[in-house]
N, C-alpha and C positions, 0 to 999 in steps of 0.2 A: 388736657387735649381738647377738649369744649372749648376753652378760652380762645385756643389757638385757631381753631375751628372758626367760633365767631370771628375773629384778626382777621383770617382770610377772605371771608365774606366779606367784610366791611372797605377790602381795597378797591380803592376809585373806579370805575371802568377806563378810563383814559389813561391808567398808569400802565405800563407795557410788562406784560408778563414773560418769565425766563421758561423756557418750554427745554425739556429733557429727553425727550421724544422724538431723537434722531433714529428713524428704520434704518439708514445706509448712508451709505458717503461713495460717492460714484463718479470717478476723475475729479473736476471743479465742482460738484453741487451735490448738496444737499441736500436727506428727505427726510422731511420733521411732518411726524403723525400728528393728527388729533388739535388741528389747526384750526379755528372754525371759523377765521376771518381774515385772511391775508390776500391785501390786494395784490395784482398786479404792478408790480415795481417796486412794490415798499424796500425799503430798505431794513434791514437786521444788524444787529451786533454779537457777533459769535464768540463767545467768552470760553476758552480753550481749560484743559486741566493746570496748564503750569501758569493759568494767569496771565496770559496773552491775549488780545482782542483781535478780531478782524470783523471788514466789514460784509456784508452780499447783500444781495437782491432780487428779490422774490420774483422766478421765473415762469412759476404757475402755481397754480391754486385749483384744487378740482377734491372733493367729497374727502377735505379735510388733511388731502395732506399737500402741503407746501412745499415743491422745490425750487430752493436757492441757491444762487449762482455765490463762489463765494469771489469777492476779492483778494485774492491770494491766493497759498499753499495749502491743502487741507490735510499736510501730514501733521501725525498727532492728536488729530481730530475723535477723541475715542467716543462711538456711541454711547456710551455711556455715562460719561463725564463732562461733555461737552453741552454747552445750553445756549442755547439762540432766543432773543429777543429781537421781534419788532415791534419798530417805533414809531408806528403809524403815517410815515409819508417819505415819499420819494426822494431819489435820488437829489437833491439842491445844491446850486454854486453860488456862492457870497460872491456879488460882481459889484468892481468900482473903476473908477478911474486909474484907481491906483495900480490896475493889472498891467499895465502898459509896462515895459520892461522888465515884466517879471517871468522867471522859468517854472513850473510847475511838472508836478507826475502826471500820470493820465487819469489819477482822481480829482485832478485841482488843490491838490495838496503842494505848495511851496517846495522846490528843490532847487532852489539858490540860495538857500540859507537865509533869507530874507524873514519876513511876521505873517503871518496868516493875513488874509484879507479880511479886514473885519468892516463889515455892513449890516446894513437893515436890510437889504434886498438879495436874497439870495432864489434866484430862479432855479425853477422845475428844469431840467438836464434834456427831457424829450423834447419840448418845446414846442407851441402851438403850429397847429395847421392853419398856411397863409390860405384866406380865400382868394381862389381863383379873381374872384371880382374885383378885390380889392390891388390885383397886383399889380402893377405900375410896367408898361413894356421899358424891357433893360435896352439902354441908350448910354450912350458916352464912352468914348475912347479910355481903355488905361492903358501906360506905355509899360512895358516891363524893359526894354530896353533891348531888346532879342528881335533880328528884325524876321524869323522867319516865321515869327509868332505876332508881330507890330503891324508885317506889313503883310503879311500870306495869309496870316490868320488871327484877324485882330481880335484879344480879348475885348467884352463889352460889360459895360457897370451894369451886373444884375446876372452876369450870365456865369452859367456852370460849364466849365472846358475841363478834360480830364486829356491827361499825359499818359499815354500807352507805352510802357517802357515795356524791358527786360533785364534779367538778371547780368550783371556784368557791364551794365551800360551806365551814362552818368547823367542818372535823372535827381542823386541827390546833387551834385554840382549847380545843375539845371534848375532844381529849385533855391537854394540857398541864393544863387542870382536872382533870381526871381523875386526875392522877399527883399535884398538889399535893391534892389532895382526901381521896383515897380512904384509908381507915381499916377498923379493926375498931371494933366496939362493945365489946370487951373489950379494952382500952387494953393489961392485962398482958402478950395473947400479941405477940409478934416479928411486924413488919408491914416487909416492904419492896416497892420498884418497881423492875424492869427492863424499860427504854424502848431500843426499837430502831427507828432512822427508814432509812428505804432510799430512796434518791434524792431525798432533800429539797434546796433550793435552800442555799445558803449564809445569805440572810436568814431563811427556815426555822427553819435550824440556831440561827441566833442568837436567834431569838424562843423557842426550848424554851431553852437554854441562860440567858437573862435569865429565865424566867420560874421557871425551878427553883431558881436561884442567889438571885435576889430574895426567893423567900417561903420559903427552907431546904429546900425539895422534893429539892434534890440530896443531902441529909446521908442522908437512907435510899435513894439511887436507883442505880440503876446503868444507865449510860447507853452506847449506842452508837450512832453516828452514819457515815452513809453515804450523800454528799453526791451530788449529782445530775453531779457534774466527776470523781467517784471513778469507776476502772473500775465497768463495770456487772456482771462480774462478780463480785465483790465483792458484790452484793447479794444470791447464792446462799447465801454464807456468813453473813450479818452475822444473819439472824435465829436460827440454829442458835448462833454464840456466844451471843445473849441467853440463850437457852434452858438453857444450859450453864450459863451463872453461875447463872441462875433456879434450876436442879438443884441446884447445889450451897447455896446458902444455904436453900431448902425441905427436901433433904435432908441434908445433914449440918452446918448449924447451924440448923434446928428454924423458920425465918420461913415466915412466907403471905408468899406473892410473887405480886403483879399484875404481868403481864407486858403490857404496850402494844404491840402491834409497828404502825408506818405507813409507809410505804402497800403492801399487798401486792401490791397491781395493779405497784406497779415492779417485785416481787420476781418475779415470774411473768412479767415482759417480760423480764427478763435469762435465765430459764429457757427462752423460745422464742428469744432470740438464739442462745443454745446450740445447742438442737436447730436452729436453722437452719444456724447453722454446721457441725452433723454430719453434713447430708442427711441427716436422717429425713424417714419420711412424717409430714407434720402434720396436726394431728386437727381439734378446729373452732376456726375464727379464726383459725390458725395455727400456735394452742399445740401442744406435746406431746400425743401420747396418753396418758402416764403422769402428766400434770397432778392427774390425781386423786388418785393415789399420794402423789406429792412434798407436795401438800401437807396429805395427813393425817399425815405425817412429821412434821411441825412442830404443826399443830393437836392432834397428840394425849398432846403432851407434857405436857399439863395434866391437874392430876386431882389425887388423897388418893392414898396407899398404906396398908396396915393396918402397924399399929405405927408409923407415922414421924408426927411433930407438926403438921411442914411441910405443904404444899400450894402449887400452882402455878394460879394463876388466870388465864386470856389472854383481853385484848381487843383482838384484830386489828382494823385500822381498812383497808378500801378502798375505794376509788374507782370508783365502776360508770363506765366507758366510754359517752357516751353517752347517759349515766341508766340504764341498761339491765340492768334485773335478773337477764334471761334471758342475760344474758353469761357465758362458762363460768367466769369468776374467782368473782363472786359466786353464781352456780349451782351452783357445786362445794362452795362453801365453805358454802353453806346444809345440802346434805348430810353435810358431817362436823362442823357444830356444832352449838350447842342453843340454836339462835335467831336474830334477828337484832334492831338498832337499827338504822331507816331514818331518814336525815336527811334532812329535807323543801324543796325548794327553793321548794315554795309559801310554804312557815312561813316561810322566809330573805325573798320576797320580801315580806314582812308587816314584815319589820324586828324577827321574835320573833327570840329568843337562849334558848338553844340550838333551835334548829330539828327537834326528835324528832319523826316522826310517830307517836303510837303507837298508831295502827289497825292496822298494817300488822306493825307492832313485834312481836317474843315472844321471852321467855324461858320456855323446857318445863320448865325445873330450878324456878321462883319460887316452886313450892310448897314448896320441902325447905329455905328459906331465910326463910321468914315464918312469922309465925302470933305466938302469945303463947311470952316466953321469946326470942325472936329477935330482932323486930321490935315486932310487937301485935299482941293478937286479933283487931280489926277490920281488918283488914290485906286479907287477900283479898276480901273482901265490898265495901270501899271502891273498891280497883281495880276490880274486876269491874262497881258501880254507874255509876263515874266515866267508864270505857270504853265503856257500856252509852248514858249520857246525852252523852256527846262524838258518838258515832255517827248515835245520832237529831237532834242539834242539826245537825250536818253536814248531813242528810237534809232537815232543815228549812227551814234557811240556802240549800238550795239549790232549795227549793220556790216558798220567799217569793222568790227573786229571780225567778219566772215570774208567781205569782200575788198577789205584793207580801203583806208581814205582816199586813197590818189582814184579812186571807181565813185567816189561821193561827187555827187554837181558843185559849186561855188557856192549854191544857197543853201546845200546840206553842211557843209562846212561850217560857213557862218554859224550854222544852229550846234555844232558839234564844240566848235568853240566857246559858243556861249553857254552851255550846259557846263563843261568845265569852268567858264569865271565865276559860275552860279554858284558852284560850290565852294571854291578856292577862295571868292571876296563877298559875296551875297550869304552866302550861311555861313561860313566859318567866323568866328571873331574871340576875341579873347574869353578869358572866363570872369576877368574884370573889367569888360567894354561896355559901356552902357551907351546905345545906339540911341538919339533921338529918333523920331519918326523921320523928320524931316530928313537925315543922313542917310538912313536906309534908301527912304525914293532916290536920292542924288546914285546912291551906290546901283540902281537900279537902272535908272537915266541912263550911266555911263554904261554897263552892260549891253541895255537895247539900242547904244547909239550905233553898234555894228552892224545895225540890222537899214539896210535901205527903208523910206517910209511907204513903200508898200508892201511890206510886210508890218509894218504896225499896224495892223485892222482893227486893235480891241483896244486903242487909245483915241481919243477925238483927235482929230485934226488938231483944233485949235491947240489942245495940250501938248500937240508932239513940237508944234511952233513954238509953243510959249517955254516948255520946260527944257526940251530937246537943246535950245539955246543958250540954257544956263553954264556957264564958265566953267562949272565940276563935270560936264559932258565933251569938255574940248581936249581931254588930255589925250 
């Protein structure tokens, strides 16, 4: 017993010890006693009775006992049989080049039946805080191909735009176009997609999966997938990997990368499963207090740096609860992006596609991303008309249904009709139409050409002369 004694003494300090000192097991996490150094995030390896492994990650640390989040199931978990090791460091993803067309789970673990990724560089998952100083203002046009989003509200290189859906609505369609779509106008520079889904259903899964593999969207994509049967945990981590890879190919091989991540409304339910599990006090609805925190962690991964080529562009898609805009997911999320895309269930019930509302809609960056040289001159002037006569036709449209059209003046009409082309050819378009920029304004042109030119106020003169005259405005 001495000898053995001595043995244990003599084991390295850097070798990781199996601890047996699980207090409880509480929904997803973990509390192992008698802890006397586990950082924050480390990672563990939970070695079960029948011989099974999984992973977690160390969610606090306080006067020795450690609770970890697990990745996974934790039935079977007996306190007493079961032993957890940590292995002194963080969350890490092996990132190369090679991720490009590959599908993954929401730990970066390969599910395409493919090889592991193997590197030398495998980055930290939370990933460094940009300085403000250093951060490069987001500029340049990207076309996704959507014009209510190209030309109403134009995504810009660097900027965060979040998609406000609802349940029953077609924001995965929405984005699947989006990832097969989206482009630069200068074909030269490096364009790729990193698409992260969090709790999507398995036929979900298989409809982005067909729909990427189908039209070659996967050959630039790098995809992670995190199915609604996957621990829910798991869905804390899956958008931080996207991010990670996003990092690395924006920053150290030189691509713009549009990052997708849906739905964050799951990612933010597995985040109050947590804190439920921890007894914290919960803040409103439920969630965390630090809701707001967590997720400018993620939303502010996006952005230019000075000197680097790359850029990171996110368009977070969630799902308002309810329709509910004043929900803290979408609430919160208004305050740390620059704008929002509302998808309308009135428009859906019209049987339009894509269903954008874009009254309500904004992008605050759209100016640093149009104009001539970008897009085109008449570019802001167009929206701002187009916006301007959608809103009074609206106004109209809901006049004449009290006092019936034939009581409308000739110039309320005009606007009554034009709100109806607005939706019928202006938003509506296939779910495989890819709109250049340039189509959209024409399709816009011919809209405002009903309008006499004194009613175009919010277009220059010279523009209503020069484009007004173009050949797709005489039909």
């Amino acid at each position: 017993m001495a000898g053995a004694k001595s043995k244990a003494k003599a084991v390295p300090a850097d070798v990781p010890i199996d601890y047996r000192t699980i207090d409880r097991v509480s929904g997803p996490l973990l509390f192992v006693r008698d802890v006397g150094n586990a950082a924050y995030g480390e990672i563990v390896e939970i070695a079960l009775p029948d011989g099974s492994r999984r992973q977690g990650q160390v969610l606090d640390s306080r006067k020795g006992l450690a609770i970890v989040q697990v990745f996974g199931p934790t039935m079977g978990m007996n306190v007493n049989s079961t032993s957890v090791k940590f292995l002194g460091e963080v969350a890490r993803l092996p990132v190369s080049d090679e991720m490009l067309g590959r599908v993954f789970n929401g730990l970066g673990e390969p599910r395409d039946g493919g090889p592991k990724i193997v590197s030398e560089t495998r980055l930290e998952i939370v990933g460094n805080a940009m300085n403000p100083y250093s951060r490069e203002e987001p500029s340049e046009f990207i076309q996704t191909g959507v014009s209510t989003i190209d030309l109403m509200n134009t995504l810009v290189r660097g900027q965060k735009l979040p998609i406000f859906s609802a349940a029953g609505l077609p924001h995965n369609q929405l984005a699947a176009q989006i990832v097969r779509q989206a482009k630069l106008r200068d074909s030269s520079e490096g364009f790729a997609v990193v698409f992260a889904a969090m709790g999507i259903t398995s036929e979900e899964a298989n409809f982005f999966l067909k729909e990427f593999e189908s039209t070659g969207a996967l050959e630039r994509a790098v995809v992670f997938l995190n199915l609604s049967s996957d621990p829910s945990m798991e869905r804390v981590v899956t958008p931080r990997m996207a991010l990670t890879a996003a990092e690395y190919l924006a920053y150290e091989k030189d691509l713009h990368v549009l990052v997708v991540l849906t739905d964050m409304t799951s990612y933010c339910e597995a985040l109050r499963e947590v804190s439920a599990a921890r007894d914290e006090v919960p803040g409103r609805r439920g969630y965390p207090g630090y809701l707001y925190t967590d997720l400018a962690t993620i939303y502010e991964r996006a952005g230019k740096i000075h000197g680097r080529k790359g850029s990171i562009t996110q368009f977070p898609i969630l799902t308002m609860p309810a329709d509910d805009v004043t929900h803290p997911i979408p609430d919160l999320t208004g305050y740390i992006t620059e704008g929002q895309i509302y998808v309308s269930r009135e428009l859906q019930r019209k049987g339009i596609y894509p269903p954008i509302d874009v009254l309500p809609s904004l992008s605050r960056l759209m100016n640093q991303g149009i104009g001539k040289g970008r897009t085109r001159e008449d570019h802001r002037g167009v929206s701002d008309q187009l916006f301007a006569a959608y809103a009074t036709g609206k106004d109209q449209r809901a006049l004449s249904a009290i006092v019936g059209e034939d009581s409308l003046s000739a110039t309320d009409r005009v606007y009554l009709k034009a709100a109806d082309r607005f939706e019928s050819e202006f938003v509506r378009q296939r779910v495989d139409e890819d709109r250049a920029i340039d189509t959209s304004l024409e399709i816009a042109w011919n809209i405002l050409s009903d309008f006499p030119d004194g009613e175009l106020k919010r277009i220059r003169p010279e523009y209503v002369k020069q484009f007004r005259a173009h050949p797709a405005t005489q039909e």
